[in-house]
N, C-alpha and C positions, 0 to 999 in steps of 0.2 A: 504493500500500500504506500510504503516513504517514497520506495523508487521508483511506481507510478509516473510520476511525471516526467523524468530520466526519459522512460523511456517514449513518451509520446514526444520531446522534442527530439531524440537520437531517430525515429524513424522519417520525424517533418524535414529533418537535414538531409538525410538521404534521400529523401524522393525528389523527382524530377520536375514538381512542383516547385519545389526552391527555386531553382535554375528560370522559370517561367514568371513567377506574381514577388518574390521574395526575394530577389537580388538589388542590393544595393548597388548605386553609381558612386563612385568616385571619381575628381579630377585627378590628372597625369597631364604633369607638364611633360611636353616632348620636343626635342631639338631639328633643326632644319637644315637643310645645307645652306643655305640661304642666312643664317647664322639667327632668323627669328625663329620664336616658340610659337606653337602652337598647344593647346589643351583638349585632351580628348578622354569621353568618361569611360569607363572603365566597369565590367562587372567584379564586383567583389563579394561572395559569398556570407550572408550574414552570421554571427557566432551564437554559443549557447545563449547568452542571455538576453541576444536580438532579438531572438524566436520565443524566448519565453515572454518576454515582454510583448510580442503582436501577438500571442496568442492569448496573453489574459485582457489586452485592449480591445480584439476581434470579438474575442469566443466567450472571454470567460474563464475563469478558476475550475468550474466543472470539466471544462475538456480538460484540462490536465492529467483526469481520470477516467480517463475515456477510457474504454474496454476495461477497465480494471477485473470485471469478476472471470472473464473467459482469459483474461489477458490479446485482448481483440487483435489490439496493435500488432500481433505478432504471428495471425491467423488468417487475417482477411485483407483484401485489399486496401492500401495504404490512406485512399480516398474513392469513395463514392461520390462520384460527380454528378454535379446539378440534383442532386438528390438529398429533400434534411435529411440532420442525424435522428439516426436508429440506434436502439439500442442492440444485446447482441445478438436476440431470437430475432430481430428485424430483419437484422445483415445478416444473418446465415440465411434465411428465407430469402431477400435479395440475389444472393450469390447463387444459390441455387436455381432459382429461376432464370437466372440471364444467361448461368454459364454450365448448369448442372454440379456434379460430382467433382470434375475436374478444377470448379473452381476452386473449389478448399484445397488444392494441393500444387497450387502456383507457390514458385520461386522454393521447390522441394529439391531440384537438383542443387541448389544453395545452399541450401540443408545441409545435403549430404558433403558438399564441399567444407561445412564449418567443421563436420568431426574433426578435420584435421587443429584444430584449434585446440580442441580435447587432451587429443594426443599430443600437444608442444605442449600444453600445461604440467600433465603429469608427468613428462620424459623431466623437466626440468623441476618438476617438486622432488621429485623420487631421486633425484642426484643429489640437490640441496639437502633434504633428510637424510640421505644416506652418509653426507659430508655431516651435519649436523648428530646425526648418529655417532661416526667416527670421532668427532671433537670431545663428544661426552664420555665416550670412553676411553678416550685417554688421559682423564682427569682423573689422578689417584685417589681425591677423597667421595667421589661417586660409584655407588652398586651400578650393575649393569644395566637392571631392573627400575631401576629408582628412577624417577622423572619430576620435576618442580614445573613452577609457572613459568622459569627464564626457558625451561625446553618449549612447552608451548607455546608461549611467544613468540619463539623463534619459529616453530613450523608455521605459526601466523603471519610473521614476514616473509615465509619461505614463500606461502601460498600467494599470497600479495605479487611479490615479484612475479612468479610462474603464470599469474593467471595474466597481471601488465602486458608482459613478451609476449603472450599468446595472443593477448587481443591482440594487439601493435601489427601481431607479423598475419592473422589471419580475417583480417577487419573486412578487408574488401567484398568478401561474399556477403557480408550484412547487409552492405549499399546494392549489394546483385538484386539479392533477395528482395527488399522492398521494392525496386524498380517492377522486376518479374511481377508482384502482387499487383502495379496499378491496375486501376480497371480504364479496357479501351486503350492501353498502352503501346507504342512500336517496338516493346519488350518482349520479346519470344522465348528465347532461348537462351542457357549460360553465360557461351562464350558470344553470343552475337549481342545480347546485353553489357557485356564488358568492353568489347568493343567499339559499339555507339558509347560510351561514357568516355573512353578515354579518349577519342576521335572528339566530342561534341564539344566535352567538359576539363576535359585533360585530367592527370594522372592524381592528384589534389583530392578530387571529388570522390574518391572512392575513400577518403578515410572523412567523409563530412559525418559530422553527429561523431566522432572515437571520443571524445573529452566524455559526453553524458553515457558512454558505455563502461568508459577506465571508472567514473565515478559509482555508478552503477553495481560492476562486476565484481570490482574489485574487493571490494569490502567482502560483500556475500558471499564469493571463495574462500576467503582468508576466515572467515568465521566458520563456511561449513566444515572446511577442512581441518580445520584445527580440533574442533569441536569431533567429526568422526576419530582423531586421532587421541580425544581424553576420553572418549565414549569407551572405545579398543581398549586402552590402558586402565581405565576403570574393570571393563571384565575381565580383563587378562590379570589381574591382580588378584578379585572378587573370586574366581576358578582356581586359583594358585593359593588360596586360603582354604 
């Protein structure tokens, strides 16, 4: 419910709506051979707290929580166009009507592209811990067995770090994915999606919205995972008695 909002501005930066209603101009002085300037404006991507600010000016504090009970944002097309808001039995009944079955399962080759995200988090938790594991036991006045808060912590920043590197290096499919979701969109397919982005928008646009993801993810790794790792240690103790 806190990160709620996170994530309805992380997907309004990725969509290709940005690029269309929500770009700001900027002047650029630019030189001449001629030896005068001339001034031409420039798109410039607006940031997280651009978008948070038109959207509670536009919408309102309730869209902030939009989808919130299904987690919409992250299931249905990114915008229903020319069409009020619905809530989620609305748009699922929408979706299915315009587009059938298939529509619930745009921007799923995406999907499958983020496992790899999965898999760079834990390659790099599970080295970290491992290092972390090694460090503690080469300290003479600790059992092997034994764990305090400075060890959980520390798997706490491990996770932290791991889950950062992972967004960072496998972001881009997020921005796939919502594009894939619009409805009515000249988004088809994976790599023909990835394509028109870096062609239209350039290479930039595929990490728009990462700030409200790192804020987002971040924490909620470093908490699950820490927390799976005193849950383990708790029973593994609780059995050992």
């Amino acid at each position: 419910m806190v990160t709620c909002p996170l994530e309805v501005i992380k997907t309004r930066l990725q969509s290709s709506g940005l690029t269309l209603r929500q770009v700001y101009l900027s002047q650029v002085q630019l030189g001449t051979l001629s030896g005068t300037s001339m001034v031409r404006p420039t798109r410039v991507a607006p940031g997280l707290f651009q978008v948070l600010r038109s959207i509670l000016e536009k919408e309102g504090p309730r869209s902030l929580f939009r989808g919130l009970g299904p987690n919409l944002v992250g299931v249905a097309p990114s915008r229903v166009r020319g069409v009020k808001q619905m809530n989620a039995l609305q748009c699922a009944k929408y979706v299915y009507q315009s587009e059938g079955i298939r529509g619930f399962y745009r921007g799923l080759t995406a999907s499958y592209a983020g496992i790899s995200e999965t898999i760079i988090c834990f390659v790099i938790y599970e080295s970290l811990k491992k290092n972390l594991g090694d460090l503690r036991l080469s300290s003479p006045t600790r059992k092997s067995n034994e764990k305090g808060a400075s060890d959980f912590l520390g798997l706490m920043i491990a996770a932290a770090f791991s889950k950062g590197c992972a967004s960072c290096i496998a972001y881009p499919h997020e921005v796939i994915r919502t594009r894939l979701r619009e409805e009515g969109s000249k988004y088809k397919y994976f790599f023909q999606t990835a394509r028109l982005v870096a062609i239209e928008e350039g290479y930039p646009a595929f990490y728009r919205g990462l700030i409200a993801q790192l804020i987002r993810q971040i924490p909620n790794t470093a908490i699950v995972l820490s927390t799976y790792e005193l849950i383990v240690y708790l029973l593994g103790n609780h059995s050992t008695n």
